[in-house]
C-alpha positions as a Markdown table, in Angstrom:
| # | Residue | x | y | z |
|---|---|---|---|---|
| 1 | Unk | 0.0 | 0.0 | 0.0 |
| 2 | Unk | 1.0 | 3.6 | -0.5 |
| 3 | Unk | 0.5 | 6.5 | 1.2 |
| 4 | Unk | 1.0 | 9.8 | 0.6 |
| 5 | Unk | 0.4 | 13.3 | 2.6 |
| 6 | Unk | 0.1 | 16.7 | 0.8 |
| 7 | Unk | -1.3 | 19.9 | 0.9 |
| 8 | Unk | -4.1 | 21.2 | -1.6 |
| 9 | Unk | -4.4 | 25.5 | -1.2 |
| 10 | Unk | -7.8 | 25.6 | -2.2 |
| 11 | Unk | -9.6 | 23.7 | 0.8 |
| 12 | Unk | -11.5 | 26.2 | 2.1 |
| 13 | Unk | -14.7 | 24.5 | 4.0 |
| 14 | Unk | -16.3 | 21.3 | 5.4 |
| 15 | Unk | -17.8 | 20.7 | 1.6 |
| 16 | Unk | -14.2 | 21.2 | 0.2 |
| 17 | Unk | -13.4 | 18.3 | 2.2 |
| 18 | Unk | -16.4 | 15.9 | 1.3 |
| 19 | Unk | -15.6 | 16.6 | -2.2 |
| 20 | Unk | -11.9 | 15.4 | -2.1 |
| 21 | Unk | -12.8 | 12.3 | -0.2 |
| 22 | Unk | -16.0 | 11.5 | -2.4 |
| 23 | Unk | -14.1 | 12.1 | -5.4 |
| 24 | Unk | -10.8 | 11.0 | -5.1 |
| 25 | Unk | -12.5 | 7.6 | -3.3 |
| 26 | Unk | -14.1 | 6.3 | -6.2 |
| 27 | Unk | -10.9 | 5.7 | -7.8 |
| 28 | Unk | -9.7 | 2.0 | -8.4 |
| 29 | Unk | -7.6 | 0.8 | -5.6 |
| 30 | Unk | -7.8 | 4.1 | -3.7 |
| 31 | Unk | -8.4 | 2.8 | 0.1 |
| 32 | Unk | -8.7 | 6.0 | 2.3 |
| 33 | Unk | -8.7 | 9.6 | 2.0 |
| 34 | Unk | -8.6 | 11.9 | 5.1 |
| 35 | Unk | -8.5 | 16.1 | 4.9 |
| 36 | Unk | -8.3 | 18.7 | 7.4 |
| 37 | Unk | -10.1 | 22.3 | 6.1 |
| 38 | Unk | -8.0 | 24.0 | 9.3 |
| 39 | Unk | -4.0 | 22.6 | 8.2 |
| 40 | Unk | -5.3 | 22.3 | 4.3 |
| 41 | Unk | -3.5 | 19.0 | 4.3 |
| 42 | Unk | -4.4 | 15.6 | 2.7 |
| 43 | Unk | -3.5 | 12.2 | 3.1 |
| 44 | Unk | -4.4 | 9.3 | 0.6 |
| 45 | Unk | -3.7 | 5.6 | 0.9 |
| 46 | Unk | -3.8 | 3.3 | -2.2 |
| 47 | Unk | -3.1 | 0.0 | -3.9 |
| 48 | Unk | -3.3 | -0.6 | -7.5 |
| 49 | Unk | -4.6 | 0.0 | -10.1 |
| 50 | Unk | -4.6 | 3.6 | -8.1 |
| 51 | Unk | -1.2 | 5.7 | -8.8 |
| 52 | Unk | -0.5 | 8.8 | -7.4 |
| 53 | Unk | -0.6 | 10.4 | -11.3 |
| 54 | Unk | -4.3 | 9.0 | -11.5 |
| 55 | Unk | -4.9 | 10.7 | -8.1 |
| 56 | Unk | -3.1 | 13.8 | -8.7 |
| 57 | Unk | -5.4 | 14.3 | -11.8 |
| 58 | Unk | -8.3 | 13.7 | -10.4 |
| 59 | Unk | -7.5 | 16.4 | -8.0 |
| 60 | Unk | -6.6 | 19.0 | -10.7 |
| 61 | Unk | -10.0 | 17.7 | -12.9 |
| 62 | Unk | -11.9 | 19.0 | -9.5 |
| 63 | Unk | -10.0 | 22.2 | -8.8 |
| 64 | Unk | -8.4 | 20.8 | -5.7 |
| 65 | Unk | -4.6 | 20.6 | -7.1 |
| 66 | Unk | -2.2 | 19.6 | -4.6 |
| 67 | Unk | 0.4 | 21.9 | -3.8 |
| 68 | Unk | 3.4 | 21.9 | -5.5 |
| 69 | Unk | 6.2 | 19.9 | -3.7 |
């Protein structure tokens, strides 16, 4: 399993929150998603078929782009 912990700018709110874990859940392989709206940061644990690319662009699709490393 990976895991990986980043920060996306654009959280804002509570529904900014729900949206990254709703979305970014439904992927393939992707096994938990947990965000904070008061530290911005996110932290996503996957197997495959789920890759940190396919995750990372799903986040840019929503307007959630993680924060650049």
């Amino acid at each position: 399993m990976e895991r990986k912990t980043f920060q996306v700018p654009a959280i804002g709110c509570d529904g900014c929150v729900n949206t990254i874990k709703t979305e970014v859940s439904q992927l393939p392989g992707v096994k938990q998603v947990d965000a904070d709206v008061d530290t911005k940061m996110v932290t996503v644990e996957w197997d495959a078929p789920a890759s940190w690319g396919g995750i990372e662009g799903k986040l840019v699709e929503i307007d959630y782009a993680p924060a650049p490393v």
